[in-house]
VOGU-3710 file (C-alpha; in Angstrom, 3 decimals, decimal comma):
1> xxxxxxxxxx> -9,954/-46,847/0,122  -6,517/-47,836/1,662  -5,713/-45,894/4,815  -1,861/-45,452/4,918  0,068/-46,432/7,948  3,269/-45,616/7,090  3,725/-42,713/10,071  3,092/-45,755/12,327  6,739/-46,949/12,025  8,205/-43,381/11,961
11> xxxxxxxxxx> 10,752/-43,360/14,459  10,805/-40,608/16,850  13,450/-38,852/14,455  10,718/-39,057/11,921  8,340/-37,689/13,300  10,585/-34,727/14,528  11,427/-33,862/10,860  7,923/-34,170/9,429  6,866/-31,558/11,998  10,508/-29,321/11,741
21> xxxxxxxxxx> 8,927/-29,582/7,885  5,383/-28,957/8,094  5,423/-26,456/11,213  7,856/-25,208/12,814  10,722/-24,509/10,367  7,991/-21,280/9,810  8,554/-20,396/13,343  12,384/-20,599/13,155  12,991/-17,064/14,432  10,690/-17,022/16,952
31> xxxxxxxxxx> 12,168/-20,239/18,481  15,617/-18,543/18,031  14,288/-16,145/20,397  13,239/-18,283/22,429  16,598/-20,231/22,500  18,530/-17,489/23,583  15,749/-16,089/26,654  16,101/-19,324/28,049  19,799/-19,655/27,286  20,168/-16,539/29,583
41> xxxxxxxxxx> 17,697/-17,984/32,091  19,269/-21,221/32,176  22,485/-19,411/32,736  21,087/-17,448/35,948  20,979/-21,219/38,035  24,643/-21,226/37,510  25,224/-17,372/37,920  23,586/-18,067/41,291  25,502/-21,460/42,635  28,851/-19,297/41,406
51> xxxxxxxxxx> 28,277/-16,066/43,305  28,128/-18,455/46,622  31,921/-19,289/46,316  32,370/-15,120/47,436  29,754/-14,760/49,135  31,298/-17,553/51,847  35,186/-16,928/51,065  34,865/-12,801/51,386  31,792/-12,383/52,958  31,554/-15,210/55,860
61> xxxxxxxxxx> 34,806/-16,187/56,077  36,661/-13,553/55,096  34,449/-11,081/56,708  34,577/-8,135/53,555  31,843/-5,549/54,985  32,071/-3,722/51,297  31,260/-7,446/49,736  28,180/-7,679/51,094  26,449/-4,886/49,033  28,363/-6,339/45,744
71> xxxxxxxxxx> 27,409/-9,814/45,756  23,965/-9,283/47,047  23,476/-6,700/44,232  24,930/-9,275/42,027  23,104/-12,043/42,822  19,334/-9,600/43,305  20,600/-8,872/39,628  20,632/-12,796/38,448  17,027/-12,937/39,879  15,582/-9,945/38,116
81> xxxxxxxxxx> 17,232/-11,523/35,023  15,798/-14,629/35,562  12,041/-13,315/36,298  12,110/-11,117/32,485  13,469/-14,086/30,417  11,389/-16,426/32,109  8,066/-14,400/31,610  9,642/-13,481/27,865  10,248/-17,225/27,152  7,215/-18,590/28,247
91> xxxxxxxxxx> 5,142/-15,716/26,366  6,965/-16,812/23,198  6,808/-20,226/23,344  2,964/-20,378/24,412  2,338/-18,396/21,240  4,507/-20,924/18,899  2,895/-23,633/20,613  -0,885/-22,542/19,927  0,463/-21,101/16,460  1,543/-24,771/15,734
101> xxxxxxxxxx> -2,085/-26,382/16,768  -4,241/-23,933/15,314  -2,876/-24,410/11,943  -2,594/-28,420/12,484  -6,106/-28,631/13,483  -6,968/-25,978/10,105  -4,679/-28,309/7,911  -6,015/-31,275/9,163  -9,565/-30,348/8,918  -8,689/-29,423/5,222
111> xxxxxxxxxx> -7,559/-32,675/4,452  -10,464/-34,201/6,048  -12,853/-32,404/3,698  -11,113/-33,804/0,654  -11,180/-37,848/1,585  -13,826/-39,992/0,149  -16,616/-41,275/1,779  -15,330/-44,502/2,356  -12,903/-42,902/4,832  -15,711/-41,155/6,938
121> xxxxxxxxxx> -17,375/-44,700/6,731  -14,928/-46,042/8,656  -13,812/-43,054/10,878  -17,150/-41,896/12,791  -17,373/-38,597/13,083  -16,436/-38,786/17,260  -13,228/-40,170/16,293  -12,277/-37,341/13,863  -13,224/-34,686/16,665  -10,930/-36,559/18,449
131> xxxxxxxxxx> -7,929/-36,422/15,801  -8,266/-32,854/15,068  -8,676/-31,509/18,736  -7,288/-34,252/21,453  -4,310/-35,311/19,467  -3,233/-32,055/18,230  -4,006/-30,640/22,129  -2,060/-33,254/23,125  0,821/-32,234/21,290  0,438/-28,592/21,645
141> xxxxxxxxxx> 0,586/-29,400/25,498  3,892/-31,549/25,680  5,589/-29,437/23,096  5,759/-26,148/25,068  6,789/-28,019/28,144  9,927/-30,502/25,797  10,813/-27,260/24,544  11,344/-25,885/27,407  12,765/-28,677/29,125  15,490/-29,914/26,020
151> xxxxxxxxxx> 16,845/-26,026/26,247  16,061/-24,119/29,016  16,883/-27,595/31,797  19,649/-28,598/29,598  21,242/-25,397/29,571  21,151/-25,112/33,361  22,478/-28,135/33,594  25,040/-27,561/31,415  26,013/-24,657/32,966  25,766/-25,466/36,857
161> xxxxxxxxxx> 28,141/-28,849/35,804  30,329/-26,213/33,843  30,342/-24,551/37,540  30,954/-28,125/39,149  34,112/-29,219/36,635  35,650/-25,673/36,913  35,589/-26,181/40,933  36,609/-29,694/41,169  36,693/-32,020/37,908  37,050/-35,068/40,562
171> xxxxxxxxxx> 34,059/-34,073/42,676  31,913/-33,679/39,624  32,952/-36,959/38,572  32,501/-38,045/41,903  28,657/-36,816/41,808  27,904/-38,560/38,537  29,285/-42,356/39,524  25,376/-43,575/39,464  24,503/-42,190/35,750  24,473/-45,353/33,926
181> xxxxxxxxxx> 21,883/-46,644/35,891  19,374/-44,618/34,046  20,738/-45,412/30,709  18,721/-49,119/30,378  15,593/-48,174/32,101  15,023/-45,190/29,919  14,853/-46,832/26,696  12,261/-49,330/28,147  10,412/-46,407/29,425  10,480/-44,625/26,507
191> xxxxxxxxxx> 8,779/-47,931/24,692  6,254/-48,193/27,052  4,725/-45,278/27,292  4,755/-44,977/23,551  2,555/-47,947/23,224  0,350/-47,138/25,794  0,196/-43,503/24,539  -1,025/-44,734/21,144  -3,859/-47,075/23,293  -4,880/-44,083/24,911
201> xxxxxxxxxx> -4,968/-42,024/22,142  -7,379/-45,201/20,825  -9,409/-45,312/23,946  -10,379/-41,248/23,685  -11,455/-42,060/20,059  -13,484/-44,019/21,443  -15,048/-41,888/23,757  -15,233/-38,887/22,068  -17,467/-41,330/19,282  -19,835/-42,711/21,907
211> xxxxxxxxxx> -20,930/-39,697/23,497  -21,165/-38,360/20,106  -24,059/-40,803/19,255  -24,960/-40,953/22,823  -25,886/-37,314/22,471  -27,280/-37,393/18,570  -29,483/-40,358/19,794  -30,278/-39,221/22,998  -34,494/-39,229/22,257  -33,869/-43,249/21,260
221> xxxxxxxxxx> -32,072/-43,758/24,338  -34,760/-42,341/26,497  -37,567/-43,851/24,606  -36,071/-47,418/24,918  -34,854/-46,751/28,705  -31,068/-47,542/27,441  -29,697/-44,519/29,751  -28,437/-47,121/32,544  -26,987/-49,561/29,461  -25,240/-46,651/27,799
231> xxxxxxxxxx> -24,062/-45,213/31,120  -21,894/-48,391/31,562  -20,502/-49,102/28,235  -19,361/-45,217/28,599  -17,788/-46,080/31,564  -16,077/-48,969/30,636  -14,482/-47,067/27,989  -13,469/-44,297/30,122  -12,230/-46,750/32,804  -9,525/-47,971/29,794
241> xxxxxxxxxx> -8,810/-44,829/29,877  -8,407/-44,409/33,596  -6,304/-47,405/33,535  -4,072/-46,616/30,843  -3,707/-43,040/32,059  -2,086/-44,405/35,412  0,179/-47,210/33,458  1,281/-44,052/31,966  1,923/-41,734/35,196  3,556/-44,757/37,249
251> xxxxxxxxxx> 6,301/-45,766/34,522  6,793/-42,086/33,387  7,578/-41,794/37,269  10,331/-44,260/37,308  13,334/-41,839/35,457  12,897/-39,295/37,821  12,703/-41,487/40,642  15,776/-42,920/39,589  17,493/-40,113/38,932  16,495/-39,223/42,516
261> xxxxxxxxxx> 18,909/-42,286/43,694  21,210/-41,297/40,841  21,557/-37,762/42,755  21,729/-38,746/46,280  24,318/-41,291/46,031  26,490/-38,338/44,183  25,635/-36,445/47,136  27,158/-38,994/49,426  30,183/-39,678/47,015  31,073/-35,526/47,061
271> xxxxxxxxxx> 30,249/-35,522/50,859  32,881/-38,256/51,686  35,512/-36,657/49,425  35,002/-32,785/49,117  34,164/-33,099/53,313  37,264/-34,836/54,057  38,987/-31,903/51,838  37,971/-28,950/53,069  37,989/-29,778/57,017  41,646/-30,790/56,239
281> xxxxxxxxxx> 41,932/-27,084/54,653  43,093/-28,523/50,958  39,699/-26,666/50,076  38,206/-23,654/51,185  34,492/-23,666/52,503  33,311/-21,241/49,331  34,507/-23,799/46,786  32,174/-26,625/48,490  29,169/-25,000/48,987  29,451/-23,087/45,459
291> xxxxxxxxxx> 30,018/-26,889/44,457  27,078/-28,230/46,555  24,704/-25,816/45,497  25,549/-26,513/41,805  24,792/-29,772/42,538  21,630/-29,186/44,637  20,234/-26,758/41,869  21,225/-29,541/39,117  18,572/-31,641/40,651  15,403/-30,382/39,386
301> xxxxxxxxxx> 16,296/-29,651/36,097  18,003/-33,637/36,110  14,042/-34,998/37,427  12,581/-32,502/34,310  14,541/-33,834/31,956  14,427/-37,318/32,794  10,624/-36,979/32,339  10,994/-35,267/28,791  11,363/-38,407/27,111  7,818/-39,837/28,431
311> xxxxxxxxxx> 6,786/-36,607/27,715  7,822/-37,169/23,962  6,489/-40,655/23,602  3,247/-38,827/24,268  3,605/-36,383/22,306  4,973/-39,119/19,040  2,058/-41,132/20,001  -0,632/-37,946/18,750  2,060/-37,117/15,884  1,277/-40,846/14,457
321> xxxxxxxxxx> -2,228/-40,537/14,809  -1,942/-37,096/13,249  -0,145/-38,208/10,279  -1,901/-40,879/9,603  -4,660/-38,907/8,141  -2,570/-36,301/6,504  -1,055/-39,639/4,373  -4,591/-40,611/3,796  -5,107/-39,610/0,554  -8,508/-39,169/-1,808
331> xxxxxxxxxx> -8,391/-41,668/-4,223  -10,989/-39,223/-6,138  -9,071/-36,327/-8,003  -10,308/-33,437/-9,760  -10,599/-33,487/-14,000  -8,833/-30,729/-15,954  -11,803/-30,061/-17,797  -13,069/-26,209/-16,210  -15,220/-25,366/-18,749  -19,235/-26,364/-17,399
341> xxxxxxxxxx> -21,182/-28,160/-19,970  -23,664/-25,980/-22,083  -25,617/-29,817/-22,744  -27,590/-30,601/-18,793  -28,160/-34,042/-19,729  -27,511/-36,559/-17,761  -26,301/-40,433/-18,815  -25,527/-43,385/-16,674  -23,831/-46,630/-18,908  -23,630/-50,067/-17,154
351> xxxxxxxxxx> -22,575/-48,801/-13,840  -21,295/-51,382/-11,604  -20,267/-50,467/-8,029  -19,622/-51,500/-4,865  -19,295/-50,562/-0,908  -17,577/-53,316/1,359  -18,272/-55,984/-1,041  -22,150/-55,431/-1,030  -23,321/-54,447/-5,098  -24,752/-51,550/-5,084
361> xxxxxxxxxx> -25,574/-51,141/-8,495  -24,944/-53,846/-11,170  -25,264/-52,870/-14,810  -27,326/-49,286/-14,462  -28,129/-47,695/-17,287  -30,800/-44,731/-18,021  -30,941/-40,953/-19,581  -32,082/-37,835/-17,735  -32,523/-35,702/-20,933  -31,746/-31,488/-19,584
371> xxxxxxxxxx> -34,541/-29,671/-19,213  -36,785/-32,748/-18,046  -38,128/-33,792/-14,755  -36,697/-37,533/-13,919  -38,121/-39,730/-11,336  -35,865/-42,613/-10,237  -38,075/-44,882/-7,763  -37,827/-48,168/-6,590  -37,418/-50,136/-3,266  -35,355/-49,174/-0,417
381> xxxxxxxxxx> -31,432/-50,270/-0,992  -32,248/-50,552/-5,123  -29,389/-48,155/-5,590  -31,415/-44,588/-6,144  -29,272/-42,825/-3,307  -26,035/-43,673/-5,036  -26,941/-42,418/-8,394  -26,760/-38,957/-6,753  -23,914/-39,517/-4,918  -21,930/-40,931/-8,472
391> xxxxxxxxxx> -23,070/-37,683/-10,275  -21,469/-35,286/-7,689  -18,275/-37,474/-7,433  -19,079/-38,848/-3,548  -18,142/-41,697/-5,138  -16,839/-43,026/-8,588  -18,097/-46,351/-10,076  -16,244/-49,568/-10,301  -17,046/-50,286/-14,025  -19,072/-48,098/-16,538
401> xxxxxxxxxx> -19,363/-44,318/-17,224  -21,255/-41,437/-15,662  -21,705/-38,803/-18,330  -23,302/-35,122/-18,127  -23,202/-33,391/-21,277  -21,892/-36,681/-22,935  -18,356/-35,783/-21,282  -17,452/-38,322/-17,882  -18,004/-36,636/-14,814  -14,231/-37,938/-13,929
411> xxxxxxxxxx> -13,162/-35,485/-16,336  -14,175/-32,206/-14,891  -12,920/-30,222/-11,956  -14,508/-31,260/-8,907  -14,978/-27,764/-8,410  -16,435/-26,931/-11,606  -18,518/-30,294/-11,536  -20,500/-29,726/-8,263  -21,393/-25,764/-9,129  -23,793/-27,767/-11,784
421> xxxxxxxxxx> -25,612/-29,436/-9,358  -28,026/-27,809/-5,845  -29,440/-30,909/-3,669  -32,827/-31,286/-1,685  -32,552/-34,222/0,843  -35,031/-35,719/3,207  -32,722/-34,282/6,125  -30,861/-31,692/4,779  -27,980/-30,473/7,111  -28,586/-27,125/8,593
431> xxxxxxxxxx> -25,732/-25,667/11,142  -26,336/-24,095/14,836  -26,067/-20,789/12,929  -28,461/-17,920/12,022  -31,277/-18,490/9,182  -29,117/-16,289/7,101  -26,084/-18,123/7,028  -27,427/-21,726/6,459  -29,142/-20,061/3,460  -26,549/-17,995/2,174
441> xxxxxxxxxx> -23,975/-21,503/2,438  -24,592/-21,970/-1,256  -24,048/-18,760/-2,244  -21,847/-16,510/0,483  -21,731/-13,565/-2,095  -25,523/-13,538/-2,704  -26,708/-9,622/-2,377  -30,104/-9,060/-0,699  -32,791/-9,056/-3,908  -31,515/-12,680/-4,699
451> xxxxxxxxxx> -31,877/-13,874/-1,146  -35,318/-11,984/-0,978  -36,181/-13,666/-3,894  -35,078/-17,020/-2,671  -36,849/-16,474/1,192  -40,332/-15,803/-1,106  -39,450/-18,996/-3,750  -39,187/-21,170/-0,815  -42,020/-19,909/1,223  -39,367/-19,070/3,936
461> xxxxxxxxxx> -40,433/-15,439/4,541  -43,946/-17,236/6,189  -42,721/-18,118/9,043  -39,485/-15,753/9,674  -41,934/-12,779/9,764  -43,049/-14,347/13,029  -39,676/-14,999/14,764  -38,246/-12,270/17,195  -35,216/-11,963/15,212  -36,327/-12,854/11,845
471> xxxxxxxxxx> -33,529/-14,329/9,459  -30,917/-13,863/11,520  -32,798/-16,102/14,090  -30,707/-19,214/15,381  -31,290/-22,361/13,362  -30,273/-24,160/16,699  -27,880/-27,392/16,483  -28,881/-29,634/13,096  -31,291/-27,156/12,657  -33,428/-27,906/15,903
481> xxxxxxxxxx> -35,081/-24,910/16,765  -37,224/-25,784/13,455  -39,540/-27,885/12,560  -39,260/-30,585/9,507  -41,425/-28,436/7,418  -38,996/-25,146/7,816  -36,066/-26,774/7,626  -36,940/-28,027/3,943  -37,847/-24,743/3,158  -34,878/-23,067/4,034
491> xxxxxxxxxx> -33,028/-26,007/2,227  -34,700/-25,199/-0,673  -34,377/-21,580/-0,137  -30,513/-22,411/-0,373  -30,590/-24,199/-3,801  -32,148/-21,570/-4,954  -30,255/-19,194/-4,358  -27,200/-22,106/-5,364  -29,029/-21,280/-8,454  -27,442/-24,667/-10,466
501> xxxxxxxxxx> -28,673/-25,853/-12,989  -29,424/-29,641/-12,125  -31,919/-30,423/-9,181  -31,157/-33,131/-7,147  -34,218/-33,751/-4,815  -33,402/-36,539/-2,338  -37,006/-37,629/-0,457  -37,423/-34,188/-0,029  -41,133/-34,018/0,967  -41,091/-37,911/2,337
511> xxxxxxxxxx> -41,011/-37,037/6,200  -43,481/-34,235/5,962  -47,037/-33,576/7,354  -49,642/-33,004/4,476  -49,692/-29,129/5,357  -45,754/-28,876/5,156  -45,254/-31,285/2,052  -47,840/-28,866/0,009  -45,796/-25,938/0,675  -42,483/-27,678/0,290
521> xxxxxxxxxx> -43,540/-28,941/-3,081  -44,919/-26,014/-4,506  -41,499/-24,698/-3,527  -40,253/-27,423/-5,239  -42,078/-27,044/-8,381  -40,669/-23,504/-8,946  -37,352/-24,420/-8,233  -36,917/-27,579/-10,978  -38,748/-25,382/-14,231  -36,401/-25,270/-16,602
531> xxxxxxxxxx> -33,832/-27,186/-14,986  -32,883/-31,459/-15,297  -34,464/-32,826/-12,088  -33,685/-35,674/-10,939  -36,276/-36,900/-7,732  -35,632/-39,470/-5,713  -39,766/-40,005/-3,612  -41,186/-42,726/-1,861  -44,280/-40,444/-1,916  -45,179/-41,965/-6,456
541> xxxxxxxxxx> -48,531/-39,055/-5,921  -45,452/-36,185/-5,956  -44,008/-37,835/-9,311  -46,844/-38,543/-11,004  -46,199/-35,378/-13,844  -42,768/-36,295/-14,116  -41,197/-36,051/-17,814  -40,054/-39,671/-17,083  -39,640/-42,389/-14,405  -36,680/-44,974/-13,766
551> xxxxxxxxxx> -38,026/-47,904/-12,209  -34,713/-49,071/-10,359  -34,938/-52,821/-8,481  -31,165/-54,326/-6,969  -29,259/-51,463/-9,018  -30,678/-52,084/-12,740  -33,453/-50,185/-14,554  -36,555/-52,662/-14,869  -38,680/-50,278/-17,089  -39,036/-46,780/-17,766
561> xxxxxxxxxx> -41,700/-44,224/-19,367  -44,217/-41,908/-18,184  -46,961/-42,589/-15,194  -49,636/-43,126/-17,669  -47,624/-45,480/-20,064  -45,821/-47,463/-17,089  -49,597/-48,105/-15,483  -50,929/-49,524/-18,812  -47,982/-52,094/-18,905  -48,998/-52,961/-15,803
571> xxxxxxxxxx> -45,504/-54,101/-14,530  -43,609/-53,066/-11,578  -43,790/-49,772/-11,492  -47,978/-50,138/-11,372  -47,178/-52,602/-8,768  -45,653/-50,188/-6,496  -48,411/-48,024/-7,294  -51,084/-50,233/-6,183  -49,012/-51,433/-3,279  -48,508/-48,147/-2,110
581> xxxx> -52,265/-46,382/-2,436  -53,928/-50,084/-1,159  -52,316/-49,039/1,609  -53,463/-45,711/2,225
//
């Protein structure tokens, strides 16, 4: 499966849309709101470097005792203003911003769930953490702060220059004569840090997908002293990261340090002319320092701006990432056909497929008649795995048809398709939830005589009379806190209550002690009768009464029949048989 990398060249207007489109267009009033608080608190800086122009004409100068209580109550006024639309703003804004991630990180997850599994082949599972949480963090983070910055720092700025002009048009123009040295640097910047941003972005992927198999393996690590080995390739990786990090911080540095000499020569260039002005009386001492402190309070707004175009490189460089898996799309779709088959027979027809150029299967053909236990078996990598994973739709083949009830398995709903089907693997996946919850996965609307049922099926009520808080005990993470045994159990215990009816059973009893595998089977053996089985075993003693057996060798059926009639023909099936007990 293609991965489309067509965000990749978005430009930064792109991207803007596709998120205006996807995310905040549905926030439109609450930005509104938003616009105006810090319209009004933007306005204040202004309100502020205004009020000086009396308060040194009347009040200093002109020495107006009744002044004093005016303007101070006029400018204590501005600063209450301030403080309420700058906590209302940032209140607002914080909950757009974490409105905006929560449902990126939902969506995206959602779209994860319906790519194919070559995707999650090439995307470990520590990279997709990554994706979902870092990048959409990442832009959660510098969104609040660019929309603050692109409205409520323009708007001061804005406004204390509208101040400036209306005091002196010539002094203001005076104060901007270095401005177009920031016009060059900035769209070098601005390239930089995007391309380093998108590195960075790599290099967490990175990390985030070797300490998840760092932790996963971290019994194989111990066992084969790798700790100090694993240690340092983790640290090389977040060194990159270190490095890159810094590349970052030092050129996102360089606009507001330039617009730190861009701001003191206007200093200098209003100081030499307004100075000059005012001590020959053409201006009066209110009109400079109303002008200077305009100017002053210009200056921090000026650096946070300057830095809002780094901050949206970083911010574009998550978006691409982001966006890249939203326009990865399943190449499997869903059938129109809703109706479920009333015929449970299953048919594979000259099969062909492939993964990365390595043949799977080549040419498979065999019938798993409903109602009938049917043993596939074979060596490791012959291509029994894949059968399941064709019949669910994990996969679809290259060449040939899949058929249950005689109708393709392309043509149903996916939905419809995999309610036919409950699945016993070697390691089923349980979640770091209760006992209850793992169980009731397959069926969430299950009432409590059907799960009884189920817990007594599987042979799961044994061992949860024994546990302090009984089914609603934690399974721990991957099911931990059990043992191999138990966690079949309550695998099984969740097919049945899944209550399909095609059993899929995956090695289910291969990596079991002799006590455990008893139990598990005879779980096993209630669940399949009067279903179409399909078992996958290693173990031929557990298959021995199946209906039939696929012998499967480099994905093609070498023979078929029943135990007794494959031993007297002595081929390869009675080969693995041999093999297997000689070695017992």
């Amino acid at each position: 499966m293609s991965q489309p990398d067509s965000s990749s060249t978005l430009t930064s207007r792109g991207l803007f849309a596709r998120l205006w489109r996807d995310y905040l267009q549905r926030h439109r009033l609450g930005m509104t709101g938003a616009f105006v608080l810090m319209t009004i608190e933007g306005s204040t800086l202004a309100l502020i470097s205004w009020m000086l122009k009396p308060l040194f004409d009347r009040v200093f100068v002109g020495k107006e005792e009744g002044a004093i209580w005016w303007v101070g109550g006029a400018i204590l006024g501005i600063f209450f203003l301030r403080a309420i639309t700058l906590i209302a703003s940032r209140s607002l804004l914080t909950r757009i911003s974490l409105s905006i991630s929560t449902l990126m990180q939902r969506d995206m997850l959602a779209h994860i769930l319906t790519l194919d599994g070559q995707f999650f082949r090439t995307n470990p599972p520590g990279a997709l953490i990554e994706r979902i949480q870092g990048d959409t963090m990442a832009v959660q983070g510098v969104w609040s702060t660019i929309l603050t910055s692109s409205t409520r720092d323009a708007i001061s700025l804005v406004m204390l220059f509208a101040v400036a002009v209306n005091i002196d048009p010539v002094w203001t123009l005076a104060a901007l004569i270095g401005a177009p040295i920031l016009i060059a640097p900035a769209a070098l910047v601005q390239r930089y840090i995007r391309r380093k941003m998108r590195q960075n972005r790599a290099h967490a992927s990175q990390r985030a997908t070797r300490l998840d198999e760092v932790l996963h393996g971290i019994t194989s690590i111990r066992l084969n002293r790798a700790e100090a080995a694993q240690t340092d390739r983790f640290a090389q990786i977040v060194g990159r990261i270190r490095d890159s990090q810094t590349k970052v911080a030092a050129t996102s540095s360089v606009i507001p340090a330039l617009t730190d000499i861009v701001t003191g020569l206007g200093f200098v260039a209003v100081l030499a002319l307004g100075g000059r002005e005012v001590m020959e009386g053409e201006r009066s001492v209110g009109d400079f320092m109303s002008f200077f402190t305009a100017l002053a309070l210009a200056f921090q707004p000026m650096r946070r701006l300057g830095s809002t175009a780094g901050n949206w490189q970083t911010a574009a460089a998550s978006l691409e990432r982001i966006y890249q898996v939203f326009d990865t799309a399943p190449t499997i779709r869903s059938g129109s056909r809703r109706e479920p088959p009333a015929d449970k027979s299953i048919e594979l027809r000259d099969v062909h497929l492939s993964y990365d150029g390595q043949m799977a299967l080549g040419g498979l053909s065999f019938i798993a008649p409903a109602g009938q236990t049917t043993a596939l078996v074979g060596p490791s990598g012959a291509g029994k795995s894949t059968v399941f994973n064709l019949l669910t739709r994990m996969v679809d083949p290259d060449s040939g048809q899949v058929l249950l009830g005689g109708v393709s398995v392309t043509d149903y709903d996916l939905g419809v398709l995999r309610d036919q089907f409950s699945t016993v693997a070697q390691d089923s996946a349980l979640f770091d939830e209760t006992l209850r919850d793992n169980i009731l996965m397959g069926r969430p609307d299950a009432n409590e005589d059907d799960l009884q049922k189920a817990l007594r099926t599987a042979h799961v009520d044994e061992f949860t009379a024994g546990l302090q808080r009984g089914l609603d005990s934690a399974a721990g993470p991957r099911g931990s806190s059990l043992s191999g045994g138990q966690r079949q159990r309550v695998a099984i215990a969740r097919a049945v209550l899944r209550d399909a009816p095609i059993l899929l059973l995956d090695e289910a009893t291969s990596a079991l002690d002799t006590a455990s595998e008893r139990l598990v089977q005879d779980a096993l053996d209630r669940l399949s009768r009067g279903r179409t089985t399909l078992v996958i075993a290693h173990r031929l003693s557990t298959i021995r009464n199946a209906d039939k057996i696929v012998v499967i060798e480099q994905g093609r059926v070498v023979e078929e029949g029943s135990h007794d009639q494959l031993m007297d023909r002595g081929g390869a099936y009675a080969r693995l048989v041999a093999l297997q007990f000689g070695d017992q």
